[in-house]
Every structure is written in structure tokens, then in C-alpha cells.
C-alpha positions, 0 to 999 in steps of 0.5 A, spaced: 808 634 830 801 636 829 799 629 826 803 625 831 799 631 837 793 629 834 794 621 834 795 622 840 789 625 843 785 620 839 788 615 843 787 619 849 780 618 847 780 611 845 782 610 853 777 614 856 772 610 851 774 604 855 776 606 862 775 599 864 780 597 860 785 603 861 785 602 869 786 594 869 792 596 863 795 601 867 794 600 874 797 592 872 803 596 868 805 600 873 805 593 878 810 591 874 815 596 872 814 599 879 817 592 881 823 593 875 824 599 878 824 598 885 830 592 884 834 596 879 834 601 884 838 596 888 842 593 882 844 600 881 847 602 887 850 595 889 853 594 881 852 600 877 854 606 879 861 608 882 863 607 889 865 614 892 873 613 893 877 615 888 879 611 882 875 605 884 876 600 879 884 600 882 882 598 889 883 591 892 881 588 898 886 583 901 887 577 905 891 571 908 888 564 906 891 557 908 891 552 903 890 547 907 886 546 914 878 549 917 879 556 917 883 557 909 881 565 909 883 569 915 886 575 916 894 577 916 898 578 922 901 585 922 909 582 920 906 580 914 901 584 912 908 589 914 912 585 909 907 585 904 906 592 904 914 593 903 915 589 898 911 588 893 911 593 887 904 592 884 900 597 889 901 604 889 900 603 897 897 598 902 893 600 908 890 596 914 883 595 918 879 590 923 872 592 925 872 592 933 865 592 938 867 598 942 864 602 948 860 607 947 859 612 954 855 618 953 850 622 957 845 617 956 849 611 959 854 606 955 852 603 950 856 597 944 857 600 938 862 598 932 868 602 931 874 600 926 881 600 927 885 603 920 892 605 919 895 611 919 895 611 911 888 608 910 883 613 907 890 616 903 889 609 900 881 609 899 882 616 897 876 619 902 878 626 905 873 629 911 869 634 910 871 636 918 878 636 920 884 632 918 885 624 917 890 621 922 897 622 923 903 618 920 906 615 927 899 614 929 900 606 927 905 606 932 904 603 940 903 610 944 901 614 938 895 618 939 888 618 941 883 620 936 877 618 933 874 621 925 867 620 925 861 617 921 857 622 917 852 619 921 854 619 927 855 626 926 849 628 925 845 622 930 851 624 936 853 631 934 846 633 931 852 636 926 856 640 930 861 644 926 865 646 932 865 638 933 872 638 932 877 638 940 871 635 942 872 628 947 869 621 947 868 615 950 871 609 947 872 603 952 873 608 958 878 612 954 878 619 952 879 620 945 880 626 941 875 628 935 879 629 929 875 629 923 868 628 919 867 623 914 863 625 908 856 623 908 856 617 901 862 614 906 860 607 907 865 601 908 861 595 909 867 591 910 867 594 918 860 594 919 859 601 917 861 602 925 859 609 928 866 611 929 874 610 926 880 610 931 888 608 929 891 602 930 896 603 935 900 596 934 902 593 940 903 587 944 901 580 942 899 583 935 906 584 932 907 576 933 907 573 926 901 568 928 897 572 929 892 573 924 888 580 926 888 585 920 885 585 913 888 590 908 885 595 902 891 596 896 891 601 890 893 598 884 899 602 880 897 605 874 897 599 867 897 593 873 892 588 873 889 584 878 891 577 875 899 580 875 897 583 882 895 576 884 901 573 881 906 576 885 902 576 892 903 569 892 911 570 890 911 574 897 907 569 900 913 564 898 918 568 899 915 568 907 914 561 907 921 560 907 924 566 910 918 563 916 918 556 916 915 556 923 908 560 921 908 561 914 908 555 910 901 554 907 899 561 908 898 565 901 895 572 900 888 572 896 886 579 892 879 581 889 876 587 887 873 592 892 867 592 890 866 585 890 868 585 897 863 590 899 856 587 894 859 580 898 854 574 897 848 579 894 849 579 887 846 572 885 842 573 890 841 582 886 841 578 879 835 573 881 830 578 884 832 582 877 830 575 873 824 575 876 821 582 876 823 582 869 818 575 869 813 579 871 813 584 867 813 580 860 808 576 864 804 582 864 807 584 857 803 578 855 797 578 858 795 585 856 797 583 849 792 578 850 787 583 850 788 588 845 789 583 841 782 582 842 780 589 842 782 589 835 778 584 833 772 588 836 776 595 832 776 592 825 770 595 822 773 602 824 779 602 822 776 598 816 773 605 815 778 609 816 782 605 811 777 607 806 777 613 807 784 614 806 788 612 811 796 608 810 797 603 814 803 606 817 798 611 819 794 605 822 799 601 825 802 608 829 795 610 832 794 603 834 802 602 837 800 610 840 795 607 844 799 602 848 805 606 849 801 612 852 798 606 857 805 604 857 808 611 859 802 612 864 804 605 868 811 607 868 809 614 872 806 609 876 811 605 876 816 611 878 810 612 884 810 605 887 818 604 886 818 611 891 814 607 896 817 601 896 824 603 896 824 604 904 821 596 905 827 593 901 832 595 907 827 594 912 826 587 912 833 586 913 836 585 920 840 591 921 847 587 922 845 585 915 844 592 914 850 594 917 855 590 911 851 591 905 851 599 906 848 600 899 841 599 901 842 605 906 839 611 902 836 608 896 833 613 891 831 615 885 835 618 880 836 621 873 839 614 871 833 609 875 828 614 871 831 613 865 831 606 866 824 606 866 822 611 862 826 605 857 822 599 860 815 603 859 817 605 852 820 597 851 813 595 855 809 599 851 812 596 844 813 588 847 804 589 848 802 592 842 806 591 836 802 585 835 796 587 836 797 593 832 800 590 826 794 585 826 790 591 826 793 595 820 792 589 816 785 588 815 781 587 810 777 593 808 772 590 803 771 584 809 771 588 815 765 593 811 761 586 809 761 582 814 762 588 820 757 583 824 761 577 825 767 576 828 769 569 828 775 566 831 778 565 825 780 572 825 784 572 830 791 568 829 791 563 834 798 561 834 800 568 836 794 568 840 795 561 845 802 562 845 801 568 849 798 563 854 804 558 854 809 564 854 805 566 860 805 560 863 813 557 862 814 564 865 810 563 872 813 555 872 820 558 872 818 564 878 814 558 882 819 553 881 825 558 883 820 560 889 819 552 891 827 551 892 828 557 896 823 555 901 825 548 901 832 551 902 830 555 908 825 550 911 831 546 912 835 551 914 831 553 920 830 545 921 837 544 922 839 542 929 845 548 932 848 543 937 844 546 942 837 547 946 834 553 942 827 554 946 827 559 952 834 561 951 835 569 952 842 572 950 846 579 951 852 581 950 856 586 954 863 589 957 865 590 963 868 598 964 876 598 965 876 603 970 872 599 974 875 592 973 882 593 972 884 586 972 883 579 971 880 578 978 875 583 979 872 581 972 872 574 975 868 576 981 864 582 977 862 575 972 860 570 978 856 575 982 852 577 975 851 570 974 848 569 981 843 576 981 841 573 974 840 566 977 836 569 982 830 572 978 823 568 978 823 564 972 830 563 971 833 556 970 840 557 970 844 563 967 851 562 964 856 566 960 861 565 954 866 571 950 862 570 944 855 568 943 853 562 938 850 562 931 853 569 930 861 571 928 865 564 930 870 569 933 877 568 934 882 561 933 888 560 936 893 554 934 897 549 937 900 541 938 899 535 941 903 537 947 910 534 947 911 535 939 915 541 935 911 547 934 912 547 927 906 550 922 905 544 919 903 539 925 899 545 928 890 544 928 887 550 929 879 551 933 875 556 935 876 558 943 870 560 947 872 562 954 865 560 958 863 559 966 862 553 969 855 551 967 855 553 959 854 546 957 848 545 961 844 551 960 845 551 953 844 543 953 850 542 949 850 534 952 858 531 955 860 525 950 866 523 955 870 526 961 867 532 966 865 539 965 868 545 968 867 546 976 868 553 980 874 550 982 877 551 976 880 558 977 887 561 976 889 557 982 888 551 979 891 547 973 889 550 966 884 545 963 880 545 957 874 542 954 875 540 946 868 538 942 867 533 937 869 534 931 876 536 934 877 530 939 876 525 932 881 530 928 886 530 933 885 523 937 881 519 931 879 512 935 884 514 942 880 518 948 882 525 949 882 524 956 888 527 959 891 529 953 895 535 954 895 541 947 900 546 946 898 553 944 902 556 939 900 563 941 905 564 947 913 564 946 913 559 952 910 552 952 903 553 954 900 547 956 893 545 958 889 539 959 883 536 956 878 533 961 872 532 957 869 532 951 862 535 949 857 534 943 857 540 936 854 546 937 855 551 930 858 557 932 858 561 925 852 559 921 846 554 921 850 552 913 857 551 915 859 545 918 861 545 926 868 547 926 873 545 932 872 548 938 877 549 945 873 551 951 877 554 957 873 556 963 872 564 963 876 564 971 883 562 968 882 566 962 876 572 963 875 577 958 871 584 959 867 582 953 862 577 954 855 574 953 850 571 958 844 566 957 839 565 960 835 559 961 827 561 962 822 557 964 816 560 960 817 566 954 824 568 954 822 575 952 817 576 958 824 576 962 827 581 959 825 587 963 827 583 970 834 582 967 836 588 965 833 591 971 837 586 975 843 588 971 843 595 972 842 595 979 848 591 979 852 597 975 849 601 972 855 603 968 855 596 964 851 596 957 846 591 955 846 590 948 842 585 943 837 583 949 834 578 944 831 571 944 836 565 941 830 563 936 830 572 934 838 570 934 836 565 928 831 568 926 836 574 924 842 570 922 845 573 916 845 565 913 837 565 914 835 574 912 839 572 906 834 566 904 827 568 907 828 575 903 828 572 897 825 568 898 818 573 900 820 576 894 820 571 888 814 567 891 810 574 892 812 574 885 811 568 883 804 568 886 803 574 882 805 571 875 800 565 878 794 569 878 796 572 871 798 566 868 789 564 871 787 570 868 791 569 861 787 562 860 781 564 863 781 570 857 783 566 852 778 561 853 772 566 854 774 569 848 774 563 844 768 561 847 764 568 845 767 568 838 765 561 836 757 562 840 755 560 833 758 554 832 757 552 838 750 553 838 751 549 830 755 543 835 749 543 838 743 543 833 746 538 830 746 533 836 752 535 840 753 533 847 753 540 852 758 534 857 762 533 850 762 541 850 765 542 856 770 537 855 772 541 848 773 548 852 778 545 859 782 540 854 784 547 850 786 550 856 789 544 859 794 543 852 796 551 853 798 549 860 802 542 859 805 545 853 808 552 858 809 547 864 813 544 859 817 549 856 817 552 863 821 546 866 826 546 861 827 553 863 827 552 871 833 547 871 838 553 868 835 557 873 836 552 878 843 552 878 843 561 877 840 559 885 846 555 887 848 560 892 841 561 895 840 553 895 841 549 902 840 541 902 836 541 896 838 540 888 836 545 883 834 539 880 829 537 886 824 532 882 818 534 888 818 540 887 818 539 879 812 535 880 809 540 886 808 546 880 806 542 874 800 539 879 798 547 881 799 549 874 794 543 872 789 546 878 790 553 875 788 551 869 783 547 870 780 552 875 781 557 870 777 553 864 772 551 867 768 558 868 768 559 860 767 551 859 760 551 863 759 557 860 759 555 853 754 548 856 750 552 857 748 555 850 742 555 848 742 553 840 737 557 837 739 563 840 746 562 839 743 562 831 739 568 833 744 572 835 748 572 829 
């Protein structure tokens, strides 16, 4: 113990000898262990560590699909999710939700927030019991059941300032008292629901108890010794069994199992696995480079440790003070590593939107644990070996007898130049694959935000709002409250035209409904399914949406008049491919009796859902014959939308005060925050800050490199030029070094990106991992680089004077 104390004081010494050195190392290790830690914090929380539910390896996430049409994943209706329930033997219990927008009337006003729906038996199945209160009663999924609501450990804590005697206490959702039965506990977050504030029993009545309606998803748990793939299997033979019994609505319809937790991380674990791919990168990358340079000091330390050797010192005793030196700096950056990860660690989540937030719960409340200090506990140990094994070994290997005689030449030659410029080409390979990687996302993302919506995104501003039951009751007053909300709008300074439509574009693409050509059977295999939008007459004008053919809606289509419905593009060419819609009548499967409407016009694409999916069929009916409490306004600005936004919700509240304004933003913040975009512009600020990174550490790798050369081989040079050498042929000697080492990485690092190319699939859009251009783009920077980092150590190297090059040896 007392050796291994004093090996390290002398390696506390050799460091405060060289503070130069000691801070770049740390300051550097701590960069890249900081960024290790940081995303493994994530990783951690999304992938490693334990959902907080009981036994969740035995929970499964449950879903309808159909096997053939647009929409292949949706979700149960209740009959079937009921039988389902019922007959299955693979699952101990099964319980049910949907995530509604709701609401919220407080002391400051209305205000949408998100509440789910859940089933009497739900958190009995998740296994969560509330820290305040009780779980719903068993009746409580019947229609008529009770009125109550549980709480969010946050909303608790936000609405309630943690009120223990919140229990029996009312709120307000959708114009209805509901009773405050119980608290969640804090780590509860269900990403699936959004993470709403607020939980309320289903109460099932009315249109959702038909067998084709699709409104509930399910949560089940496994029996004990039951696997996913058996649970799978006889999901199916249910759904077979369902098929037969139902022909009218269930043929196609199977039932899709996976695990909970692949549920709650979603699409985010590719996306968690590169991010942790390139911060390793930089980290060896760093690794390397610092090898580089205790390499280097060795070469400078020969004559001391041969001096120690002589004195008695083992090889062992040398390789361990040597390696004693890279570990302590290792250590020491990982401190600042752990320090770096603490700050950074806000930011992660931050720079997402909060509906990204909202669905991926993990990133709430990051911290450093005991499980993320040991992991960079072992990454600065692991760091600290990677760095200064080499170096440490060329060190105790020395010649004594050497080193004594010839203490005042260090030539190149003793220092191994294998090891020494495959240093540099590991660095160099390992920033092609972080830059390449960062060229395809960007590229991606360019084309992404390039992609035209259907629609005129400029001077367009949005909200959402809901109009309070009690205050309209029924379907005309909405009319009449909608069309006066309109006028007041239209009648704002700068205000083109205003419209309204029950869900906004580029966000949820809503509900679908089914139906038949009008005139056939209502048999499951011969109905088509769209999106529904119901909007005011003036939508497709405001929103710039162009009309391929017939007429768009008129204040005179209302509920005196005949239902009528406008059909897009891509439904007119499903259902009526090279005949004209016009004056075709549909009928909607969602009602017992025929429900038949008319097509009077066809208008062009818009997207609905996401920037990458594809436009999806879509039915447009005219808000007056099918209003909706729910619904969100455009607005059409003449300038800067934004600079409206005050006047708008002005003019909204003295309309009724009563009437909440949510998500007042411009449609080009809509895209902005799309999750098709967040999930692509997040990585892809990462991996190029880190591929930036890697860049200036791979310049500073061949630029040490070659200085190095060029102050070993001072003698020789100045011998070169003694002898009649050309300064130019000297320059062109030092750059081709450099640039051999960068082709040779560029190469390495290429064959590299095409694997990870392919691991970016889920990040991709219109580009291939293969894309030649961006290939050809990063060997062309590489080259620059290389070149730019040669030069300095090749001028300096022209620039020697031979006879005092002679001299100084």
C-alpha cells in the first residue's frame, strides 16, 4: 500500500511538472467521458433500469391491426377488446385506456390538458397503488358509473401544491365536477397517454360499444411461465375466432402484442444506440489522441527511467508508475466528466417539444445515480488504460545503456512508427464515420423540412379550442358560436381569411371512419377507410389547398340542407380509379341505418399525420352538418403570424372568456415541433457537434504527429538539406505523410459508415446510408483537414537552417 501511495505522489508531481499537458488531458478526458455520461444517463433510464410497476417484464402492450388497407395498426373496439379480455388464458388480467384532450377549468380560467381514460382494473394490472386515496371502483367502466378522477404526482404537486387533504376535493373536467379519489406516485409516468395530468374511468356508453369502433388500447400481464410468442399465437387464434363469429366487421382484424417497455422507449432506441455510438467515438478518439502524446513524452522521460532502472528499479515498477500517471489523469477527467454530465443533463430534454416530452417520460427527472457514477468510474479507469498502456510499455522497455550514452538525441526511430500513425488513422477512420453519419441525418432533415405538406405553410397561425357544454349544449349553438368566432377573427387588422377544422394538420391524424360505395353491402371486406376532417366552408382556401374538380363547401351546406362531403386525391384514385367522383354517394358503416352522402368535389393532398408518411385518404364534411365542441382555427396573416397573436386571443376572450386558447403558434413552430422533425434535428445537433469535435481532434492528431516528426528528425532534415535537398521537396515530403495517414483513416472510415448507415435507418428519409455524395463530400473535407494540419509542421521543417540544425545536436 505504501508503494502503490507513493507512486502515486510521484505521479501527482510529474503532472504539476507539466501543467500544460495535465489540464489539456483532463479538461479533454472530462469532454468526452462528460458526453459518455451524460447519454448513458438516458440509455440508463430508457433501456436498463427497471419500469417502476410491478414485474414488468410481464407486461404487454395491446393492439388491433388489420392486415390489409392504410391504417393496419389502430385500436380495439370495446366488444373485442371485451372478448379478448374474457377468452384468452395467456394473461392474468387485461386492462384498457385511450388518452383524451380535455378541459381544464380552474381559478385562472380554462385551460386543454390531457387526461386518459382507464379501465376500473388498470393500475391492478400495471401493478401502481396511489400514495393518496384509492384506485377506481369495479362499476366504475360501466355508463353512469362514478365521476372521479386520480391525480398526477405532478399535478398534485403543480395544481394542488401537494395538499394532503386533497382528497373529496372537486375539479373540472369538460364542464363536469369530478371527484378527487386518489394521488399517483411520483416515478409514475405512462408515455403511451402522453403523460396527462389527470386519469378518469371509462364509463363505456353510446357509440363505443358498436363492434367497429376502434377507440381503446389494452395493457395485459403475462401468467407466470407464459411468453410473448405463446401469447402472441393465441391473440391470433382469438382474433380468428372473431373473424368468423363477426364477418361484417372483424375479417382482417388481428390483435398485435409487445412488450411494454418497447411501447414506452418507441422509435428512440435506435436513435439512444447511435448517440451512444458516437459519444464512444469520441472518446477513443480522444483516447488516441492523448496516446499520441504521452507517447511522445516518453520519448523525452527516456534518460529518467533509464536512471531509475539503473538504480534498481523492475520493469513492472516502471510500467506501473507510468500507467499510475494515465489513470490518475483518467480519474481526474472523469470527475469532470460526472461535473459536465450534472449540467448537461437539463439540456437533453429541453431540446425537445414538449409533446415529444410528453410520450417519452424517461427524459423527465434525469440523474445521476450510483449505477451512472459506476459506469464512468469504469469508463475513466477504461479510458485511462486504452491511453497510456502503449506508452507505458514503450517506456519500461527501454534501453538503459541507450538512453544513458545517447540522452541527447532522441531520433524518430525510437519511437515506433506503426503504433505512432496508427494512432492517427484510427482517429481519422473514427471521425469519417461520426461526419458521414451527421451528413445522412442532415441531409435527411433538409429533405425533410423541403417536403411540401399539401398546403401554404407561410403566414398561417393556429390554435386549438373547445367550446364549454354548458354554454353550447347543442349542435346549433356550436354552429352559431363557430361562425361568429370566424367573423370576429376575419375582422382583425392583417387578417386574411380564418377557418376552423376539428384537428389541425401535421399533428394526430385523428379519427377514421368506414364505409361503401353507396349502393353495396356493408361487408368488412368491401369497405375503404379515410381520415374525416369536419371544416368550415372557407378551409381549403385559407389553408391553399387547390380543387381538382367539382365545388367546395357553402354556408349553405348546413344541417337543413342534404349531407355532402369533399374526398382528397388519393381517395378519389382508390375508390373511382379513372371515373369522376362527382355525384357519387358513400356510405358510413358507423351507423345502424344507411348514412349516405354525396361527393361534390375533389381537392389536392395535404398530410395530415407527418412530413414522412404518405397523404392518407381523407373525407371532409362541412363543420354545420357535423359540428364538434373540439376544433382548431387558422388564420391567414397578411405579415408575421406571431405579431397577431396578441389581437387574436384578444378578440377570443371578449368573445367568451370562458373558452381556452391552446397552442397559439405559427404552422411553421407546428413543423418545426413535429415529432417527424424533433426526432431527426436532435440527433442530428448531437452527432454533428460531435463529429465537429472528432474533426478538430483528428487536425490536432496529424498536426502533433507530424510537428513531432519534424522536431525528431531536425538533423536529418538539415543533413537533406546540406546535401543539396530541395526546401519545396521538404514540404512536399512532410504534407504526403500526413495525407497517406488521412486517405489511409478516410478509407478505413468509409467501409466503417456503410454499417453504420444502415444502423441510421430509422433516422433516414429520401436518403440511402449509401449516399455517394456525402461519401465523396467528407473525403474532400478530410483531405482539406489534412492538408491544413500538414502544412504548419511542413513549412516548419523548409524553413531549417542546416547548420544549425547540425549544431543543435
Amino acid at each position: 500500500m505504501r508503494t502503490l501511495f507513493d507512486d502515486l505522489r510521484y505521479a501527482l508531481r510529474q503532472l504539476v511538472k507539466s501543467p500544460g499537458f495535465a489540464i489539456t488531458a483532463v479538461l479533454t478526458l472530462a469532454l468526452g467521458i462528460g458526453a459518455n455520461t451524460a447519454i448513458f444517463t438516458v440509455v440508463n433510464a430508457a433501456l436498463l433500469r427497471a419500469l417502476p410497476l410491478q414485474e414488468p417484464e410481464q407486461l404487454v402492450h395491446l393492439s388491433e391491426t388489420r392486415t390489409a388497407g392504410t391504417f393496419q395498426k389502430m385500436e380495439f373496439s370495446w366488444p373485442d377488446f371485451v372478448d379478448f379480455r374474457d377468452r384468452n388464458q395467456s394473461f392474468a388480467s387485461v386492462g384498457g385506456y385511450y388518452p383524451v384532450n380535455a378541459t381544464y377549468t380552474g381559478r385562472e380560467g380554462s385551460e386543454r390538458v390531457v387526461a386518459t381514460v382507464a379501465s376500473a382494473n388498470f393500475f391492478d394490472v400495471l401493478g401502481v397503488r396511489p400514495i393518496l386515496g384509492r384506485v377506481f371502483a369495479p362499476n366504475a367502466d360501466e355508463a353512469g358509473g362514478e365521476r372521479t378522477v386520480l391525480l398526477t404526482y405532478s399535478a398534485w404537486q403543480a395544481r394542488f401544491g401537494g395538499d394532503p387533504n386533497v382528497l373529496g376535493k372537486s375539479i373540472i373536467l369538460n364542464i363536469e365536477p369530478r371527484s378527487i379519489i386518489g394521488v399517483l406516485p411520483a416515478d409514475f409516468q405512462f408515455g403511451p397517454s402522453r403523460s396527462g395530468d389527470f386519469w378518469i374511468p371509462l364509463g363505456v356508453r353510446g357509440w363505443r360499444l358498436r363492434r367497429n369502433a376502434h377507440w381503446i388500447l389494452g395493457v395485459g400481464r403475462l401468467k407466470p411461465a407464459v411468453t410473448l410468442q405463446q401469447a402472441q399465437a393465441e391473440a391470433s387464434g382469438v382474433a380468428l375466432q372473431l373473424a368468423a363469429q363477426y364477418p361484417d366487421s372483424n375479417p382482417g382484424v388481428g390483435i398485435y402484442l409487445t412488450p411494454l417497455r418497447d411501447q414506452l422507449v418507441g422509435d428512440v432506441r435506435p436513435i439512444l444506440l447511435v448517440l451512444m455510438g458516437a459519444v464512444v467515438a469520441v472518446l477513443l478518439i480522444t483516447c488516441s489522441n492523448l496516446a499520441g502524446l504521452q507517447l511522445a513524452r516518453a520519448v523525452t522521460r527516456q534518460r529518467e527511467i533509464a536512471v531509475r532502472t539503473a538504480l534498481g528499479a523492475t520493469r513492472g515498477r516502471i510500467l506501473r508508475l507510468l500507467l499510475m500517471e494515465s489513470v490518475l489523469i483518467s480519474l481526474l477527467g472523469g470527475l469532470g466528466g460526472v461535473l459536465f454530465a450534472y449540467f448537461t443533463l437539463p439540456l437533453l430534454g429541453a431540446g425537445l417539444p414538449k409533446d415529444q416530452q410528453a410520450i417519452l417520460p424517461f427524459l423527465r427527472g434525469l440523474k445521476i445515480d450510483w449505477s451512472v457514477l459506476g459506469f464512468s468510474a469504469a469508463v475513466s479507469l477504461f479510458a485511462g488504460l486504452l491511453f497510456g498502456l502503449a506508452p507505458s510499455l514503450q517506456g519500461a522497455r527501454s534501453d538503459v545503456r541507450d538512453a544513458l550514452q545517447d540522452a541527447s538525441r532522441t531520433t524518430a526511430g525510437s519511437l515506433p512508427h506503426r503504433l505512432r500513425d496508427g494512432l492517427v488513422v484510427a482517429q481519422v477512420a473514427m471521425a469519417v464515420v461520426l461526419l458521414v453519419s451527421a451528413g445522412l441525418v442532415i441531409k435527411s432533415l433538409t429533405k425533410l423540412l423541403r417536403v411540401d405538406p399539401g398546403f401554404t405553410v407561410a403566414h398561417l397561425l393556429t390554435f386549438d379550442t373547445s367550446m364549454p357544454a354548458q354554454h353550447y349544449p347543442d349542435a346549433a349553438r356550436q354552429v352559431e358560436f363557430e361562425r361568429e368566432l370566424r367573423a370576429r377573427l376575419q375582422a382583425l387588422p392583417g387578417v386574411k381569411s380564418v377557418a376552423t377544422v376539428d384537428t389541425l394538420p401535421l399533428g394526430n391524424a385523428g379519427g377514421t371512419s368506414r364505409f361503401v360505395i353507396a349502393g353495396q353491402a356493408r361487408v368488412a371486406t368491401e369497405e375503404y377507410e379515410a381520415n374525416t376532417r369536419d371544416i368550415s366552408p372557407n378551409y381549403f382556401e385559407t389553408m391553399g389547398i387547390p380543387l381538382r374538380s367539382g365545388r367546395l363547401f357553402n354556408e349553405h351546406d348546413d344541417g337543413r340542407s342534404p349531407r355532402v362531403i369533399i374526398i382528397n386525391q388519393t381517395l378519389a384514385d382508390r375508390m373511382f380509379p379513372g371515373q369522376d367522383p362527382i355525384g357519387k354517394r358513400v356510405d358510413f358503416a358507423y351507423t345502424k341505418d344507411p348514412n349516405i352522402q354525396e361527393i361534390v368535389g375533389v381537392v389536392g393532398d395535404e398530410n395530415l399525420g407527418q412530413l414522412d408518411s404518405a397523404p392518407t385518404p381523407v373525407i371532409y364534411e362541412p363543420y354545420a352538418q357535423s359540428p364538434d365542441p373540439y376544433f382548431g382555427v387558422t388564420i391567414r396573416t397578411e405579415g408575421d403570424p406571431d405579431a397577431a397573436a396578441g389581437s387574436v386571443r384578444a378578440a377570443v376572450r371578449a368573445l367568451d372568456s370562458a373558452l381556452p386558447i391552446n397552442a397559439l403558434v405559427s404552422m411553421d413552430r407546428i413543423i418545426e415541433d413535429s415529432p417527424a422533425v424533433s426526432v431527426r434535428r436532435y440527433p442530428a445537433y448531437v452527432i454533428s457537434a460531435f463529429a465537429a469535435l472528432a474533426l478538430v481532434l483528428a487536425m490536432l492528431g496529424i498536426y502533433g504527429l507530424l510537428a513531432y516528426v519534424v522536431a525528431q528528425r531536425t538533423r536529418e532534415l538539415g543533413i537533406r538539406l546540406a546535401l543539396g535537398a530541395q526546401r519545396r521537396n521538404l514540404l512536399a515530403l512532410v504534407v504526403a505523410g500526413g495525407l497517406k495517414l488521412a486517405l489511409l483513416g478516410a478509407a478505413i472510415g468509409t467501409v466503417c459508415a456503410l454499417a453504420t448507415g444502415r444502423m441510421l435507418a430509422t433516422l433516414l428519409f429520401q436518403v440511402r446510408p449509401t449516399d455517394l455524395a456525402i461519401s465523396v463530400g467528407v473525403g474532400a473535407l478530410l483531405i482539406g483537414v489534412a492538408l491544413l494540419a500538414s502544412y504548419l509542421p511542413a513549412r516548419r521543417a523548409a524553413s531549417i537552417e542546416p547548420m544549425q540544425a547540425l549544431r543543435s545536436e
